[in-house]
PAZA-344892 format. One line per field, with one value per residue (C-alpha): residue number from 0; chain; x, y, z. Coordinates in Angstrom, 2 decimals. Each point is the difference from the previous one (the first is absolute). Last residue first. Example, Ala and Ser with C-alpha at 12.3 -4.5 7.8 and 13.67 -1.06 7.14 Angstrom:
BEGIN
pos [1,0]
unit [A,A]
px [13.67,-1.37]
py [-1.06,-3.44]
pz [7.14,0.66]
//
This chain:
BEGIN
pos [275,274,273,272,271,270,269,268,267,266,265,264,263,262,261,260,259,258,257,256,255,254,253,252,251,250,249,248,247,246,245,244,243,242,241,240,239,238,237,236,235,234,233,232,231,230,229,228,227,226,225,224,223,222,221,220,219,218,217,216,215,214,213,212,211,210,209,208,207,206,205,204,203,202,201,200,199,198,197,196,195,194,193,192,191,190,189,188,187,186,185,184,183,182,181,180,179,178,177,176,175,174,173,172,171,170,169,168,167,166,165,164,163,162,161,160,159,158,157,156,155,154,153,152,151,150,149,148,147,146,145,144,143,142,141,140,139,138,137,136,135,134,133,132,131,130,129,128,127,126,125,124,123,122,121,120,119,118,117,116,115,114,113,112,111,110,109,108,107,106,105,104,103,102,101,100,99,98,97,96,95,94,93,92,91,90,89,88,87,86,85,84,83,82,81,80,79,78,77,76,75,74,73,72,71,70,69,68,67,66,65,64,63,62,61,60,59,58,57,56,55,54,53,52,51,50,49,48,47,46,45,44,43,42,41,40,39,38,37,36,35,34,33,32,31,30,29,28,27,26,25,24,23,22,21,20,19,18,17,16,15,14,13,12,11,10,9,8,7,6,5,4,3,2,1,0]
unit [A,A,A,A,A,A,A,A,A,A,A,A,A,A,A,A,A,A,A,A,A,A,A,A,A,A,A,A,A,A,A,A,A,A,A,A,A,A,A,A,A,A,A,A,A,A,A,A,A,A,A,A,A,A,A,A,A,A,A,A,A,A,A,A,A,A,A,A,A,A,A,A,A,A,A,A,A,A,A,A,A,A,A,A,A,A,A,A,A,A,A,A,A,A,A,A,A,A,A,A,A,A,A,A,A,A,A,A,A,A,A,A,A,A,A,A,A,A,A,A,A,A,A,A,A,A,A,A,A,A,A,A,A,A,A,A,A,A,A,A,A,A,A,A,A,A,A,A,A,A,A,A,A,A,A,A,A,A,A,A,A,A,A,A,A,A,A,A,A,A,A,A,A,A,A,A,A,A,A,A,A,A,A,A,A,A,A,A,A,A,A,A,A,A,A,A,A,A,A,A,A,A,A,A,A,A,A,A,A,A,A,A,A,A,A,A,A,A,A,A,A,A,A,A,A,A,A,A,A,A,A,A,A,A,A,A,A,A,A,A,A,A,A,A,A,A,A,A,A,A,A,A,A,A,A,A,A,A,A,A,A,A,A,A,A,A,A,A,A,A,A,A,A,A,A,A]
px [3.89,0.26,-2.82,1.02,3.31,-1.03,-1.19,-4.20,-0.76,-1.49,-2.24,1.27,-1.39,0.13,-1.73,-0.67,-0.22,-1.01,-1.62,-0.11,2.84,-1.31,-1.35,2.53,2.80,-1.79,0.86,-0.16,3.59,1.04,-0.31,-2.94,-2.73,-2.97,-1.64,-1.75,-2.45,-2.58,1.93,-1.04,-1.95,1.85,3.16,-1.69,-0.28,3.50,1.75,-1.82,0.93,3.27,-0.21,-1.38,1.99,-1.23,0.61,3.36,1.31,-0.60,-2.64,0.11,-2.73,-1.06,-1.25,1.65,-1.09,-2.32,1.86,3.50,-2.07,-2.00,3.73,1.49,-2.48,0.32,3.72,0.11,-2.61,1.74,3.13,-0.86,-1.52,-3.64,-0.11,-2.72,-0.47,-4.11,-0.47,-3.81,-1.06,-4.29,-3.30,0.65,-0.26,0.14,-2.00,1.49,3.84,-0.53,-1.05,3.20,2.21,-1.19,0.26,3.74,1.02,-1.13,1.42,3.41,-0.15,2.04,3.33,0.96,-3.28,-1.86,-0.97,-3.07,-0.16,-3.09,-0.59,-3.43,0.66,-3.74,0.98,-3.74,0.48,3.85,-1.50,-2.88,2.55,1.50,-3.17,-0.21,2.98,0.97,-2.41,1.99,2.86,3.35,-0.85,1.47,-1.13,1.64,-0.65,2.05,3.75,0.99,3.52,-1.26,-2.35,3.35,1.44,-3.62,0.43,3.21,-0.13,-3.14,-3.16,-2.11,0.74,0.23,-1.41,1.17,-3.18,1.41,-2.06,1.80,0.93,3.62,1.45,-1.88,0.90,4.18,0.04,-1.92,2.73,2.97,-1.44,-0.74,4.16,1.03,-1.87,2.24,2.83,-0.39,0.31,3.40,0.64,2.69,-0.37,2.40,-1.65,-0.27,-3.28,-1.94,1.50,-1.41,-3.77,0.25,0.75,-3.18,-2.25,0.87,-2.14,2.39,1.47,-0.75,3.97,0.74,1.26,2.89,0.71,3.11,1.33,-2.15,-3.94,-2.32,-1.58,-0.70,-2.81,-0.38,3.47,1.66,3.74,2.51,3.44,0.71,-2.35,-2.43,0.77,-0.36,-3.71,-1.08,1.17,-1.46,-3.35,-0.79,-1.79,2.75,1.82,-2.46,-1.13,2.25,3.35,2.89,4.22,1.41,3.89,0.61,2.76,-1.53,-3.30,-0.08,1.07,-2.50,-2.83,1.20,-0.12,-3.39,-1.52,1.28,-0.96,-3.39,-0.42,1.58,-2.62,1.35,-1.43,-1.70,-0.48,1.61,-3.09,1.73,-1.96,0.54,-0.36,-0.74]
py [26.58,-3.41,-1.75,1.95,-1.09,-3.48,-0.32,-1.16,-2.49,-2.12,2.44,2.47,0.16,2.83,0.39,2.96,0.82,3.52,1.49,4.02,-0.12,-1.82,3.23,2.58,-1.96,-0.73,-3.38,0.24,0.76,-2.85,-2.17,-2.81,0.87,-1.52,1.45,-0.94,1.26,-2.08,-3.34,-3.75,-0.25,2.83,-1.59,-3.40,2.50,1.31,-2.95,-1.29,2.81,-0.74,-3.81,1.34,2.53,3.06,2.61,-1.37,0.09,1.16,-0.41,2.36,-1.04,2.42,-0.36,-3.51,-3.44,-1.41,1.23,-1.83,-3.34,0.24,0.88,-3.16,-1.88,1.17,0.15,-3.53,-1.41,2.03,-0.67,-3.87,-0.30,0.14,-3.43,-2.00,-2.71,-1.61,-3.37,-0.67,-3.10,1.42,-0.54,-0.97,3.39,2.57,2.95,0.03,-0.77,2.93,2.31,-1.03,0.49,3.47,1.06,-1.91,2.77,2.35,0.30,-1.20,2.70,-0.74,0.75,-3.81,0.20,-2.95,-3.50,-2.12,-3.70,-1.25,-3.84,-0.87,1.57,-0.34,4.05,1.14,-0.19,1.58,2.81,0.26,0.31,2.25,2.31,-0.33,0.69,2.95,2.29,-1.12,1.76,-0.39,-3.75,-0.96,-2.82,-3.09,-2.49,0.72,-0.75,1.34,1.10,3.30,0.43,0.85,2.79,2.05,-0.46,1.11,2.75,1.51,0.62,-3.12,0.78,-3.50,-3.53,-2.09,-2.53,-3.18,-2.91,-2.94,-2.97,-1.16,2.26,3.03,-0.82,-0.43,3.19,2.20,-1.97,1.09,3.23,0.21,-0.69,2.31,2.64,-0.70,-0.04,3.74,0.36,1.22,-1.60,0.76,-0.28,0.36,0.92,-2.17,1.80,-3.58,-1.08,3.75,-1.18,-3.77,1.34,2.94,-2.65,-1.27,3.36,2.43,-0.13,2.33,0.12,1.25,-1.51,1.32,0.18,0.04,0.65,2.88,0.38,1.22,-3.22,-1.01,2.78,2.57,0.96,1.55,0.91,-0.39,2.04,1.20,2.68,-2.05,-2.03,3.12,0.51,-3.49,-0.11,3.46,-1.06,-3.46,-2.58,-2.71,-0.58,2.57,-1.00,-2.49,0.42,1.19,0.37,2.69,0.74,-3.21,-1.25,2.21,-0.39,-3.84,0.56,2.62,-2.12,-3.53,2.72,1.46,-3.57,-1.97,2.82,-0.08,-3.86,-0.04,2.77,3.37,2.59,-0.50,-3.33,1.21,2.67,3.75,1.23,3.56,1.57,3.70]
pz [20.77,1.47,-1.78,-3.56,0.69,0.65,-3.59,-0.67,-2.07,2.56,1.60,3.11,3.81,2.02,3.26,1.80,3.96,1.61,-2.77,-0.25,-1.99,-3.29,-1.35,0.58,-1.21,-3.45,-1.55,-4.35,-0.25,2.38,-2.80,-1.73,2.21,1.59,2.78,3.15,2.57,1.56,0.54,0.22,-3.73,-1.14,0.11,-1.48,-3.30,0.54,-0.49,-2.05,-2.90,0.99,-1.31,-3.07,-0.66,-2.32,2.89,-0.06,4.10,3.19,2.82,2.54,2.82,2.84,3.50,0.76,1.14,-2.38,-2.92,1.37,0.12,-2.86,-2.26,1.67,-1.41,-3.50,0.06,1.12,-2.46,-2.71,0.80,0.10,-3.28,-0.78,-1.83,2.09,-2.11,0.54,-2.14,-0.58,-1.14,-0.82,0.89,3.68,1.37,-3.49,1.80,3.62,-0.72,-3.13,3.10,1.93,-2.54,-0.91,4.03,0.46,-2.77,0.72,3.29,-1.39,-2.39,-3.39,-0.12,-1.31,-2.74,1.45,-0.85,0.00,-1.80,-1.35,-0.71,-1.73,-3.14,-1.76,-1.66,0.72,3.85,-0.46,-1.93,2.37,2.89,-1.26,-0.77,3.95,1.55,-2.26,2.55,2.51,-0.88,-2.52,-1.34,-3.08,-1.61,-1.76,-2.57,-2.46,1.02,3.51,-0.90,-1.63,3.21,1.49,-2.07,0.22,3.56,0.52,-2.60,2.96,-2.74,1.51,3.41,1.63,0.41,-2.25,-0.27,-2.17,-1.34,-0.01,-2.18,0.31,-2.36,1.97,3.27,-1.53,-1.66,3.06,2.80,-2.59,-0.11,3.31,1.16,-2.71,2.05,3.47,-2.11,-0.91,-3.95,-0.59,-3.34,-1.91,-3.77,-2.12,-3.72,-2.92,-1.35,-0.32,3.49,1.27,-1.16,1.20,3.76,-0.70,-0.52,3.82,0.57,2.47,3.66,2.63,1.09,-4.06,-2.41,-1.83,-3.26,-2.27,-3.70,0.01,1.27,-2.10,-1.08,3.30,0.31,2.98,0.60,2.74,-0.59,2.45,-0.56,3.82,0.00,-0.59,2.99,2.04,-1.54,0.43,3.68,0.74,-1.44,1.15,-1.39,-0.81,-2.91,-2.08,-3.40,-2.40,1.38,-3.01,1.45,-1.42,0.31,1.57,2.66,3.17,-1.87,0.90,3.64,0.58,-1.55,2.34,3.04,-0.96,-0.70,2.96,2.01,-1.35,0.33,3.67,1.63,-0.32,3.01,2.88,1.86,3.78,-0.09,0.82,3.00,1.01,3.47,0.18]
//
């Protein structure tokens, strides 16, 4: 049996920036407060748990100090732990401070935004926070349309498009394309390509391992984004694949009767869980 681990698996920078900046912090803190999940993934939430993080869901339970999390969170929620006096550190991935400042200064100088994305993913829901009030988010093509009307009826005449940094690349290029075809020369449209590096690479590398082997193993948080992907352009280039989060869930039995298997692994997912 020949296995192919892809060269992209694993911890992109934001998440290990995240994890390691977390560990350090509750290394010299009893309790240290992160409003929702640092990153999506269950045996890193659960170990850092065990190591004095607690997972909040409103700002006003945390304790003297908060931490923000690699998605990011509403710029509201900045003003609302300055109010409560605690220490923030902020471990929002740099790659998604870089669209909010793009979203903030679009909208102050007059555009409509699309934010292309999954409309319930924290990132997302962080992001359109930055793009003032005239914005839509677009998860499929079915969103295409009714925002477009809203942008139609708002008499903007400059639309920007941006994406959700895990977003599909596929997808992506296809929504783009069919708002290129329908606004033409009625519209100043500005085009920002935000799926971030990892993504792109882990995406493409994923098509190429899936297209080449009997089997794909995708691991990682069942409720990742980026993961989810992952396995969705699997089966686009592979018959049989899986998606797990640990070894627990592979049977022996099952995946030896193929010859070659690939194994690729989300952003938020540990080595260890890769190599075990």
């Amino acid at each position: 049996m020949e296995i192919v681990i892809g060269k992209s698996a694993g911890f992109c920078f934001g998440v290990a920036n995240a994890v390691n900046k977390t560990n350090d912090l509750l290394n010299t803190s009893e309790k240290s407060y992160c409003l929702g999940e640092l990153v999506h993934n269950n045996q890193v939430t659960d170990e850092l748990q065990k190591k004095g993080l607690v997972i909040i869901d409103n700002v006003e339970q945390a304790k003297n100090n908060i931490i923000i999390r690699s998605h990011g969170v509403k710029k509201q929620i900045y003003k609302k732990a300055e109010k409560l006096r605690l220490h923030v550190t902020d471990l929002t991935c740099p790659k998604v401070i870089k669209i909010h400042n793009i979203a903030t200064e679009y909208s102050n100088n007059g555009y409509y935004i699309f934010l292309i994305g999954q409309k319930d993913h924290p990132e997302t829901i962080a992001t359109i926070s930055y793009c003032g009030k005239n914005a839509t988010i677009i998860e499929k093509q079915e969103d295409i349309n009714k925002g477009l009307e809203k942008f139609y009826n708002s008499n903007i005449k400059k639309l920007l498009i941006l994406s959700q940094t895990t977003y599909s690349l596929e997808k992506f290029d296809s929504i783009v394309s069919f708002i290129k075809e329908i606004i033409q020369e009625n519209a100043e449209l500005e085009v920002k390509n935000t799926i971030c590096d990892a993504t792109r690479l882990r995406q493409e590398e994923t098509k190429k391992i899936a297209s080449k082997v009997d089997m794909m193993i995708i691991i990682g948080g069942k409720h990742s984004s980026n993961t989810n992907k992952l396995y969705n352009i699997s089966t686009k280039y592979c018959k049989n694949c899986i998606l797990i989060e640990t070894k627990d869930e592979l049977s022996l039995d099952y995946i030896k009767q193929f010859e070659k298997i690939g194994i690729m692994a989300g952003a938020s997912t540990p080595q260890k869980s890769i190599e075990t």
